[in-house]
C-alpha positions, 0 to 999 in steps of 0.5 A, spaced: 569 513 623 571 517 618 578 522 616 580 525 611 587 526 610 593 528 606 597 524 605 605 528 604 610 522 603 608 515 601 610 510 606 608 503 607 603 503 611 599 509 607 601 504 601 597 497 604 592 502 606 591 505 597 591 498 595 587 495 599 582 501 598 583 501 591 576 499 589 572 504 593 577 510 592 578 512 585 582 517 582 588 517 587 594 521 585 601 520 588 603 526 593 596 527 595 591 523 596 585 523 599 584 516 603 579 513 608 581 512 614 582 504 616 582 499 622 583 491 624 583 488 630 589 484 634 590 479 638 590 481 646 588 477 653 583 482 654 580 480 647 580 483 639 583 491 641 580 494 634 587 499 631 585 505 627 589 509 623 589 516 626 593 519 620 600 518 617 603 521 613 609 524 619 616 523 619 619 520 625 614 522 630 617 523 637 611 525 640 603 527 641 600 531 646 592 532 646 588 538 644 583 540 649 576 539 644 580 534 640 586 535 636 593 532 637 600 536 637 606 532 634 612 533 633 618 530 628 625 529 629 627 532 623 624 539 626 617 539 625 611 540 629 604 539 626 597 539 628 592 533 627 585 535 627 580 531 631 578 528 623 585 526 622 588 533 617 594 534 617 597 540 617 602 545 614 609 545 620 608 550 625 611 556 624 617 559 630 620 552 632 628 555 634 634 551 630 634 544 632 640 539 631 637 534 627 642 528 626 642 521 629 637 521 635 637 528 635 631 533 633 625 535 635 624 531 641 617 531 647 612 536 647 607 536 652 602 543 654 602 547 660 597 544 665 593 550 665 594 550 657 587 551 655 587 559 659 596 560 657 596 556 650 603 554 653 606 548 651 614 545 653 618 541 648 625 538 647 629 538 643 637 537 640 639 545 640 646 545 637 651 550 640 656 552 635 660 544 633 656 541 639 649 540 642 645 539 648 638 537 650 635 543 651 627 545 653 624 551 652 616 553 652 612 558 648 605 560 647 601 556 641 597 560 637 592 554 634 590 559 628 595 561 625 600 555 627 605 559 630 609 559 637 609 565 640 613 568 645 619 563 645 623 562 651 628 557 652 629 555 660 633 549 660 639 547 656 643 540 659 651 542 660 656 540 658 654 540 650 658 534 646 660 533 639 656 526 639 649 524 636 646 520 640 642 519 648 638 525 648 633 522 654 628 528 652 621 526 655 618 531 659 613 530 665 609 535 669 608 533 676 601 534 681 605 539 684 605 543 677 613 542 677 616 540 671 621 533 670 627 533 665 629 526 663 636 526 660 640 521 656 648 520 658 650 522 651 653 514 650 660 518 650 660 520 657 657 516 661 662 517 665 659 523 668 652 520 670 654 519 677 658 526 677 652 530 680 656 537 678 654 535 671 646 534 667 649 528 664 645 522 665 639 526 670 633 528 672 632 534 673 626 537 676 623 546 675 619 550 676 615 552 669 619 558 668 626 553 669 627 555 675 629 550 682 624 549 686 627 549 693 625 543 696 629 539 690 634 534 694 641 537 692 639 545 693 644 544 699 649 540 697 656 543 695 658 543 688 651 539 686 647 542 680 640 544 684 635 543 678 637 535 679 632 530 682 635 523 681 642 520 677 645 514 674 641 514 669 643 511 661 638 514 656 631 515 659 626 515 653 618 513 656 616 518 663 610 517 667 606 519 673 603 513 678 596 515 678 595 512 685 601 516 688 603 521 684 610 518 682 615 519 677 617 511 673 621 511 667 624 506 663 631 507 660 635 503 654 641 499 656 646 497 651 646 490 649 641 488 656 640 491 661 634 496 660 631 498 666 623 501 668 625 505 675 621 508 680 624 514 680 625 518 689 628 524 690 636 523 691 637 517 688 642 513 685 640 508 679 647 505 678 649 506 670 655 506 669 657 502 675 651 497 676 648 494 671 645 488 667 647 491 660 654 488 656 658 492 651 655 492 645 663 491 640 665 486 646 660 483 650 664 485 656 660 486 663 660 494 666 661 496 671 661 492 678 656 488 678 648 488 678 645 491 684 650 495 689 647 498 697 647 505 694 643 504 688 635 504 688 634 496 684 630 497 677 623 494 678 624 490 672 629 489 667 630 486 660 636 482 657 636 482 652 634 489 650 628 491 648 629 498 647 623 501 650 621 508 648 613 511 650 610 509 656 603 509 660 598 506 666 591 504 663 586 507 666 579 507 666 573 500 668 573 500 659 581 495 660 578 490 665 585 488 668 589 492 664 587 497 669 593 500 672 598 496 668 604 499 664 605 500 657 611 501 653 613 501 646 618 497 643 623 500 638 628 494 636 622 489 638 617 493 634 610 493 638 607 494 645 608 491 652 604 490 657 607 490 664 604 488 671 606 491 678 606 496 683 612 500 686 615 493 689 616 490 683 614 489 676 613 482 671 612 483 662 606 480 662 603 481 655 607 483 648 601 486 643 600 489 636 605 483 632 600 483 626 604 490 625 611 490 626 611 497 628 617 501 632 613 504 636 616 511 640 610 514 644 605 511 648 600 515 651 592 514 654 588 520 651 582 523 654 577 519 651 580 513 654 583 510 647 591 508 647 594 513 642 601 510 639 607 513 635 609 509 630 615 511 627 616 506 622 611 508 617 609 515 620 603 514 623 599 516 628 594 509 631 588 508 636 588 502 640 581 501 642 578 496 648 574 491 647 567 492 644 569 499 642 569 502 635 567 501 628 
């Protein structure tokens, strides 16, 4: 495979890349270099998985999107989206982003495209909106203009209420469902977690729209006094990996604890995930126990759950005969462990089974499987966008 690339900022995996590169790419300058594209193997059950570099060069990636023909859409929490041509060019930021709130883990957070992209050019993303000293997670969607790196027609549909002064727990992930309705995952903001349990706040939910951000009538609390009717679930901390079940068509997520206590949850209409009230997690100054207890009658028990904290964040099944039996696995990228996990189950109950890509130490903060059947993963310590190959695959 070759990629040409632009590489904008040094970091130090595009630094290891030029040393090592050096006697075969001559005349490199500093700020802009032209750098052959890399690989290594790494250890996995499956056999030596090969590990490409797709591009780098970005600045805390939260999330990529796949382009119909080939390409990426990615976003960087300072507020920048960019598209990665199929080769691995970097381009210049996308023109018409609106004003994102970029402190703390706020910023330019999830993007996905619109299920009938290829003939609206619609996508949806998240992110940190400030509203004068506050701010919220917001979602708005907008047609892309690939050619002239532009977001056209720009419409907010969903901003998170209350807004709050702090900085941190914005959820974000974004999910379309098979019935083409749209998931919202959002953080509790780490002051207020209070309100996750309270259904007249957004605070610590899943919300569930239409594409235009309307409530989809079947929702479970359309009827319920005093609930918000775009909520589809409640008692969640702060939600950073979303995916569907591609047997049944199921929201699962995993949600950070605080010292403990991150849970992987198959998310039903109406439910009760417990936090603040039932959880394995502790205070993070004190050490103290939360809440009641672990698990309480009202509240729907996670499938799994690590103590001490691994803080998941990027999740997807494995698909395809090309993983053996990894098929039908979860994977989830690990921010404070630096590397991917790999996980096995079904809707009873799930077991960690395989901690992969040690040979990196990488924060990785978004896991996807792209249409070519390839692991793609955001590594958000050196700003890189990575391909995880099967055995038998690649160069």
């Amino acid at each position: 495979m070759s990629v040409g690339l632009r590489v904008r900022r040094t970091t130090r995996a595009g630094l290891v890349a030029i040393l090592l590169g050096a006697l075969a790419v001559l005349g490199c300058r500093s700020g802009d270099v032209e750098s052959a594209s890399h690989s290594m193997t790494v250890k996995s059950s499956l056999g030596p998985l090969v590990l490409q570099t797709v591009a780098e060069g970005l600045v805390t990636p939260w999330s990529v999107a796949f382009l119909p023909g080939g390409g990426y859409l990615v976003t960087e929490r300072p507020g920048r989206m960019r598209v990665i041509s199929a080769n691995g060019e970097l381009s210049e930021p996308i023109a018409g982003l609106p004003e994102v709130h970029a402190r703390g883990q706020g910023g330019l957070l999830d993007v996905v495209l619109a299920p009938d992209f290829a003939t609206s050019g619609m996508i949806y993303f998240s992110y940190a909106e400030p509203v004068d000293d506050k701010a919220r997670t917001a979602v708005m969607r907008a047609r892309l203009d690939l050619d002239a790196l532009r977001l056209e027609s720009a419409e907010r549909i969903f901003a998170q209420h209350p807004a709050h002064r702090g900085n941190n727990h914005w959820g974000s992930r974004l999910v379309f469902g098979r019935d083409g309705m749209l998931f919202v995952t959002l953080g509790d903001r780490y002051d207020l977690r209070g309100q996750a349990l309270d259904l007249s706040s957004h605070i610590g939910k899943i919300v569930r729209l239409r594409p235009d951000g309307s409530v989809p009538p079947d929702n479970p609390f359309t009827t319920r006094s005093g609930a918000l009717p775009e909520i589809w679930s409640y008692g969640h901390r702060n939600i950073q990996g979303a995916t569907l079940d591609p047997t049944t068509g199921e929201l699962w997520i995993h949600e950070h604890g605080p010292r403990g206590g991150d849970e992987i949850n198959r998310i039903l209409p109406g439910r009760n995930y417990g936090w603040p009230r039932i959880t394995h997690g502790r205070e993070y100054a004190s050490g103290a126990r939360i809440g009641e207890g672990t698990s309480a009658p009202d509240v729907e028990p996670p499938l799994w759950q690590w103590t001490p904290s691994v803080a998941p964040s990027g999740m997807s099944f494995v698909a395809g005969s090309q993983w053996g039996d990894w098929r039908g696995d979860l994977l989830s990228g690990s921010l404070a462990g630096e590397r991917l996990i790999r996980l096995e189950g079904d809707a009873h109950g799930v077991k960690e089974a395989e901690r992969l890509l040690d040979e990196i130490r990488a924060r990785i903060r978004d896991v996807r499987q792209g249409p070519d059947g390839a692991i793609y993963l955001l590594d958000e310590s050196d700003g890189r966008l990575l391909r995880l190959l099967p055995p038998g695959k690649g160069d």
